[in-house]
SEKOLZA-201638 format. One line per 2 residues: number of its first residue (from 1); their letters; for each residue x, y, z of C-alpha. Coordinates in steps of 0.5 Angstrom, whole numbers, plus 500, padded with zeros to 3 digits. Example, Ala and Ser with C-alpha at 12.3 -4.5 7.8 and 13.67 -1.06 7.14 Angstrom:
# SEKOLZA-201638
1 = AS = 525:491:516; 527:498:514
//
This chain:
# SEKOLZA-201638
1 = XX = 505:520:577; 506:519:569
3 = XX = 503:516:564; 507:512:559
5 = XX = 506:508:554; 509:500:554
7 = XX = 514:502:548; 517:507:553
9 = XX = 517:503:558; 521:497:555
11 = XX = 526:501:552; 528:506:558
13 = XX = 532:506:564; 526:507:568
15 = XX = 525:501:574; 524:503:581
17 = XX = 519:508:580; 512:509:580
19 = XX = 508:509:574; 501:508:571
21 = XX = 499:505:564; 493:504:560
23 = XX = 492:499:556; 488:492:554
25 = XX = 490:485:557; 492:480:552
27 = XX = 492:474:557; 491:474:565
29 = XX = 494:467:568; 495:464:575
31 = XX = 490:470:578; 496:474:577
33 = XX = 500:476:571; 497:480:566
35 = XX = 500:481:559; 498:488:558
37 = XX = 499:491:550; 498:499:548
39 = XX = 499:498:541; 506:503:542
41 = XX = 510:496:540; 509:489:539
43 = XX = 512:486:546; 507:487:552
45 = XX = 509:488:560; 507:484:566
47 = XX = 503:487:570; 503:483:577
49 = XX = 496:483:581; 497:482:589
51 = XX = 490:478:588; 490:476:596
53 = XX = 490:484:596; 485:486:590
55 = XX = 477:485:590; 474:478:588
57 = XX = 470:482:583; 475:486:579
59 = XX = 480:480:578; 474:477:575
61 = XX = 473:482:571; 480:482:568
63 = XX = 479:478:561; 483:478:555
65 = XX = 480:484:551; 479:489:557
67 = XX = 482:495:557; 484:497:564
69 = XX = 488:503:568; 494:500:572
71 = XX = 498:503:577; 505:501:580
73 = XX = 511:501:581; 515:498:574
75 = XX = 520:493:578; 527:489:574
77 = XX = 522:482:573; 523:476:577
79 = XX = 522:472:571; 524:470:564
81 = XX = 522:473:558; 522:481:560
83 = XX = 527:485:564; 522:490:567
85 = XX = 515:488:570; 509:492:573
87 = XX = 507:490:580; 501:493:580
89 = XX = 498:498:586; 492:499:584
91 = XX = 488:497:578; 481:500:575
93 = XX = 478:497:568; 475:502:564
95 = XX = 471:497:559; 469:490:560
97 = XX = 470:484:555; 465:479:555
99 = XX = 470:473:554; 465:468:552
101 = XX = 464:472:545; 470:477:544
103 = XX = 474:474:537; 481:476:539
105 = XX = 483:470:543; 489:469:545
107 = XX = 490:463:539; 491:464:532
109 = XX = 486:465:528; 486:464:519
111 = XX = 487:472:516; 480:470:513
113 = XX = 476:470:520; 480:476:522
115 = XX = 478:481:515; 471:478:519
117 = XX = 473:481:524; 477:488:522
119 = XX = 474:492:526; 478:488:532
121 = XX = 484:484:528; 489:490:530
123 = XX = 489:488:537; 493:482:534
125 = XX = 500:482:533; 501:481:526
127 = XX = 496:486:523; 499:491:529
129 = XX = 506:490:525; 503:492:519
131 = XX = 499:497:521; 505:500:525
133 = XX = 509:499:518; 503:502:514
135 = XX = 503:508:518; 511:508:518
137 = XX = 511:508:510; 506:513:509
139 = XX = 509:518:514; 516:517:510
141 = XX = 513:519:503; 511:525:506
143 = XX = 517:526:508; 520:524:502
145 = XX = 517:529:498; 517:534:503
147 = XX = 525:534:504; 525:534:496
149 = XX = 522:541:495; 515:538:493
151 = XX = 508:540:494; 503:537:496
153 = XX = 496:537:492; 490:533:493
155 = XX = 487:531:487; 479:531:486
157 = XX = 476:525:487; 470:526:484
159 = XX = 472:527:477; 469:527:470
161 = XX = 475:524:466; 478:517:465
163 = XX = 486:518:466; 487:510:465
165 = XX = 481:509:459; 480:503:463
167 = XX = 472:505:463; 471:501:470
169 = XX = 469:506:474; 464:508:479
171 = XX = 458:513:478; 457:518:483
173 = XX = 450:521:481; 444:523:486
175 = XX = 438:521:480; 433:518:483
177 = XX = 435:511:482; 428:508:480
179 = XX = 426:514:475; 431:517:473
181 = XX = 430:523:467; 431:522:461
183 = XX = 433:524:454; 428:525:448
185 = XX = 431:518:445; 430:515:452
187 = XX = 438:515:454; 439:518:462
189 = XX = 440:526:461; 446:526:466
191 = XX = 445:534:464; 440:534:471
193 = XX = 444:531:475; 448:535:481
195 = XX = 454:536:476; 450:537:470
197 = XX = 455:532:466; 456:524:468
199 = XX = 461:523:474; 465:517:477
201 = XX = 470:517:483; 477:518:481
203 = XX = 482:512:478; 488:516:478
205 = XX = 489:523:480; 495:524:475
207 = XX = 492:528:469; 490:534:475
209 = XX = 496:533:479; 500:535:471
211 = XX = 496:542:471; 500:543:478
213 = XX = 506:541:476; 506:546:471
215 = XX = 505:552:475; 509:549:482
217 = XX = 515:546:479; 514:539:483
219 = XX = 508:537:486; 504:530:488
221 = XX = 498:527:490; 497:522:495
223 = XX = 490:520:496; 484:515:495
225 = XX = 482:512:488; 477:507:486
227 = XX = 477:502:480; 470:497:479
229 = XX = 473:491:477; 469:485:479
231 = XX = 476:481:481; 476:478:488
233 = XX = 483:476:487; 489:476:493
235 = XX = 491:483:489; 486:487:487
237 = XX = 482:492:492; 476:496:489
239 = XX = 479:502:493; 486:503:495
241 = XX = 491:509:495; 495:512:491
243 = XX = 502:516:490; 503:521:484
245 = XX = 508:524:483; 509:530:477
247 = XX = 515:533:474; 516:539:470
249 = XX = 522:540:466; 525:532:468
251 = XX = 525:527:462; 524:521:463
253 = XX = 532:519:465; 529:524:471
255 = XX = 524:519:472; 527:513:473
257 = XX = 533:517:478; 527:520:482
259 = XX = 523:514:482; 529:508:485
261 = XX = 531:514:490; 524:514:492
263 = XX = 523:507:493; 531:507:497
265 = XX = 529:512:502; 523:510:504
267 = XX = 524:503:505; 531:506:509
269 = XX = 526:509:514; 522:503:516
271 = XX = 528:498:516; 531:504:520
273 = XX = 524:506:525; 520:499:525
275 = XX = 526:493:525; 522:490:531
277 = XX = 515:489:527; 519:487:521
279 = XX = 524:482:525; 517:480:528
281 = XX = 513:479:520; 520:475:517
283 = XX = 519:471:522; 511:470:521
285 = XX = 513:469:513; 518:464:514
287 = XX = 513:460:518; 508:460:512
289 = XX = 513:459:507; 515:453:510
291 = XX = 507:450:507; 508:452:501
293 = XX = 511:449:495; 518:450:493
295 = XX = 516:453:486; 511:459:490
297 = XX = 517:462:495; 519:468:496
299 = XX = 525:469:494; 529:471:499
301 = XX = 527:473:507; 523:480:508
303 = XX = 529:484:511; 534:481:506
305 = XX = 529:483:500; 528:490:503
307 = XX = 535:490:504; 536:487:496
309 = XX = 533:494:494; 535:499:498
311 = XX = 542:496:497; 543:495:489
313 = XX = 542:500:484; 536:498:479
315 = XX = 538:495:473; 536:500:466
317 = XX = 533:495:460; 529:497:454
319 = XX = 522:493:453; 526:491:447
321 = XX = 533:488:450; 528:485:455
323 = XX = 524:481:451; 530:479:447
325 = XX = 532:476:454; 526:473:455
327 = XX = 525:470:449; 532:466:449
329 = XX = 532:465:457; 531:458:459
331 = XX = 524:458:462; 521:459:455
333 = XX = 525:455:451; 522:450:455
335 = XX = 515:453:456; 515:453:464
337 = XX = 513:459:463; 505:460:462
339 = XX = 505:466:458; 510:465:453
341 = XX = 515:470:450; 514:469:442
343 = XX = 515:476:439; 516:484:440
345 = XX = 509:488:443; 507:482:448
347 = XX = 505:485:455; 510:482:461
349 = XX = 506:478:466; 509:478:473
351 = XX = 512:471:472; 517:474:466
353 = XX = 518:481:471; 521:477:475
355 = XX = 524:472:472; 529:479:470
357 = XX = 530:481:477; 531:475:481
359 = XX = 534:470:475; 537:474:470
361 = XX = 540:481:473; 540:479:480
363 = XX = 538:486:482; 531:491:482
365 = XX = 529:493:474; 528:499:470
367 = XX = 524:497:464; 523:503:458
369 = XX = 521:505:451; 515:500:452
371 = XX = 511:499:445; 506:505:445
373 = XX = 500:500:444; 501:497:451
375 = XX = 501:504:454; 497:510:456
377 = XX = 495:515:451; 499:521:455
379 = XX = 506:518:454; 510:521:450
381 = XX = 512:517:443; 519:516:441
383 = XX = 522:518:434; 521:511:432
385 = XX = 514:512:432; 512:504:435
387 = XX = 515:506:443; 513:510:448
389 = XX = 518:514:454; 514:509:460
391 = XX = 518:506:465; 517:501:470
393 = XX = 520:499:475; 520:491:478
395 = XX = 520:488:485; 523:482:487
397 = XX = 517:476:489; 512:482:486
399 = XX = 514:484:479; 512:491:477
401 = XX = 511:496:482; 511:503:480
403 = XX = 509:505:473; 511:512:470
405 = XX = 513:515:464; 515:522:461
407 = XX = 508:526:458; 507:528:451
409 = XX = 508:535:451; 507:536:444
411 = XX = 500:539:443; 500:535:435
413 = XX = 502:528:437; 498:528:443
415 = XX = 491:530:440; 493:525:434
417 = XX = 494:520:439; 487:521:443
419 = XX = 483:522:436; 486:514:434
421 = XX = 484:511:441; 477:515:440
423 = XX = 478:520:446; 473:527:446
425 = XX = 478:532:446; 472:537:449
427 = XX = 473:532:455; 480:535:456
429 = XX = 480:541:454; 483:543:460
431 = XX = 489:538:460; 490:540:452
433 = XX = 491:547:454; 497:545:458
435 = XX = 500:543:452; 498:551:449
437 = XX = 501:555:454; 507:554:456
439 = XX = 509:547:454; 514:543:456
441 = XX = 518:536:458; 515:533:464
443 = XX = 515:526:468; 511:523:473
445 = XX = 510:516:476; 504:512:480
447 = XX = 505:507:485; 500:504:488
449 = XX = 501:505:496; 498:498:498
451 = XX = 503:495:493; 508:498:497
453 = XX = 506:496:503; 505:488:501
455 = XX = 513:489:499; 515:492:505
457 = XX = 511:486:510; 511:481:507
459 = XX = 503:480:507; 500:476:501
461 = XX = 494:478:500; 492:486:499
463 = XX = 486:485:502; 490:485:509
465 = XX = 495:491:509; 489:496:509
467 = XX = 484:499:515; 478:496:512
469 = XX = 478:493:505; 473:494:500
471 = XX = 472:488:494; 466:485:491
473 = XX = 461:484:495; 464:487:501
475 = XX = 464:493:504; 463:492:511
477 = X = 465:497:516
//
């Protein structure tokens, strides 16, 4: 007898044969019908108990949440709303579920009662969906990178650098935390600690994954970064994941082709792979919608969006011919906007963003040539000596979502830039040997996983497109 998933039942021509399935039972009604799901697919099978012929203690042990071993035959079903059906032979629960307790009842439950119970939450519909489509994303990324001619680098997660110069970064440190050593004048001496210097968790693996870039042509990371920001809000998380591409000898044109084709291919593959879970989510998101006020919905359906991106090509638009946009549109002329758009050198909100891709060009958006004073150290100055060859790439309903740029590769240019932000040039000195050593044009862009996975489902809150996630005062699981 094989064992098959509930996937494999429901998709092939497989009736009239004798079967076994393992799975845990969404409900058991009328003694008799159980809806059994495996995690392979959203649908569940009927499986029919013969209970006149099934031992009393066993039926009273079949309850929602049980993970039960079932035998049978799958049979063209009798009812409506499945083709096939299970009728059951023999049955064996491997694990109980205590009715009385166990969270997942066959109802809905808020997403802020099953964060409480994370542990569980996949066991309903919805966050199977996103967990299958998270899993389905991730997969299409390697893929991507790896039919590119990519490698793969893990960048190191404890570093003792700060690629972004945020400055909010968690500590890694084995001092004794009531007594740690000190200096001569009463600072902490981190020359005692296990690395000998002050380390923090990673916030980006950027500035490692450029070494190897300039060794192995294209390389990128994909992997966990840490940020310690005291933000509860529905888009922030203290540990998410991020993918990093680097590019040696690509300039920031390159950057800009590779990025959208990135993004096209891997929103090809769920719309490919997994339309089920997105027809089941779309639907989810439109009944949602429906509370909300007109002003706060999105713009258009999740499979239509996605579509919307992968369908267009991006719209290419300097910061500057943008903000002259922005500066003229209606929205702030008449100030509906809550930033207001007044002068060159303002940083863009996510209502300006997308104002540019669902208002004004109809289409995804590449923004360019950003002022240098709004960017990161390490990107490359223009000839005008006032922008930078950053890149951004904007979202319909979610504003920015990629962020690159091609790199300062000029030894000269790139100390002077570290020196005016106050940057220690012996922090760096490895990552200002590669401008020594064989330097050369090279791109990369980041692009915040979760991110991508809130795009790719609809899902509003980030904390709900992650296994367990970590913020402010949480860190259960």
């Amino acid at each position: 007898m094989t064992s098959y998933t509930v996937a494999k039942l429901l998709s092939e021509e497989l009736t009239l044969q004798p079967i076994e399935i393992k799975g845990w039972v969404r409900t058991f009604r009328a003694n008799r019908f159980i809806a059994l799901n495996d995690g392979s697919t959203l649908k569940n099978i009927q499986c029919v108990v013969d209970f006149e012929n099934t031992d009393e203690n066993t039926l009273k042990r079949i309850t929602t949440g049980a993970a039960v071993h079932i035998k049978g035959e799958l049979v063209e079903s009798q009812g409506k709303g499945q083709n096939v059906e299970i009728t059951v032979s023999e049955i064996d629960i491997l694990g109980d579920s205590d009715p009385e307790t166990y969270p997942i009842q066959p109802k809905k439950h808020s997403f802020e009662f099953l964060r409480e119970n994370a542990h569980l939450r996949t066991r309903t519909n919805t966050f199977s969906a996103v967990m299958r489509l998270r899993s389905a994303l991730s997969f299409a990324i390697h893929k991507y990178f790896n039919d590119q001619g990519f490698y793969y680098m893990h960048a190191p997660i404890i570093t003792g650098s700060d690629a972004e110069g945020a400055g909010e970064m968690f500590r890694v440190t084995n001092l004794d935390a009531k007594n740690p050593p000190l200096t001569d004048d009463g600072q902490v001496n981190y020359k005692e600690d296990f690395f000998g210097k002050e380390t923090n968790l990673t916030v980006s693996g950027q500035l490692e994954a450029e070494t190897y870039a300039m060794s192995l042509g294209k390389v990128y990371t994909f992997g966990p970064t840490f940020r310690a920001e005291n933000s509860n809000t529905s888009r922030h998380l203290a540990e998410f994941w991020m993918i990093e591409p680097e590019v040696a000898f690509m300039d920031l044109a390159g950057n800009m082709d590779l990025a959208e084709d990135f993004m096209k291919a891997v929103l090809s593959y769920v719309l490919e792979h997994n339309m089920e879970d997105l027809e089941f989510l779309e639907k989810r998101l439109q009944e949602e919608e429906k509370t909300k006020p007109q002003a706060d919905r999105s713009p258009m359906p999740l499979i239509e969006k996605l579509k919307f991106v992968v369908d267009n090509n991006f719209k290419r638009v300097s910061y500057t011919e943008a903000i002259d946009i922005l500066r003229h549109s209606k929205p702030n002329k008449k100030k509906k906007f809550n930033y207001l758009i007044n002068e060159w050198g303002a940083d863009l909100q996510s209502e300006h963003e997308r104002y540019l891709v669902e208002k004004h060009f109809k289409c995804p958006v590449i923004l360019f040539d950003y002022p240098a004073d709004i960017k990161a150290f390490y990107m490359r100055l223009n000839d005008d000596g006032k922008t930078v060859r950053a890149m951004d790439i904007l979202f319909p309903g979610i504003g920015e979502i990629v962020g690159g740029a091609q790199r300062e590769e000029r030894l000269d240019v790139l100390k002077e830039k570290m020196s005016a932000l106050g940057i220690d040039e012996k922090e760096l000195w490895w990552y200002l040997d590669l401008r020594k050593y064989g330097t050369a044009v090279h791109s990369g862009f980041g692009l915040g996983f979760e991110r991508l996975v809130m795009f790719a489902t609809g899902m509003t809150n980030i904390r709900d497109v992650i296994p367990f996630p970590r913020t402010p005062q949480n860190a259960e699981f």
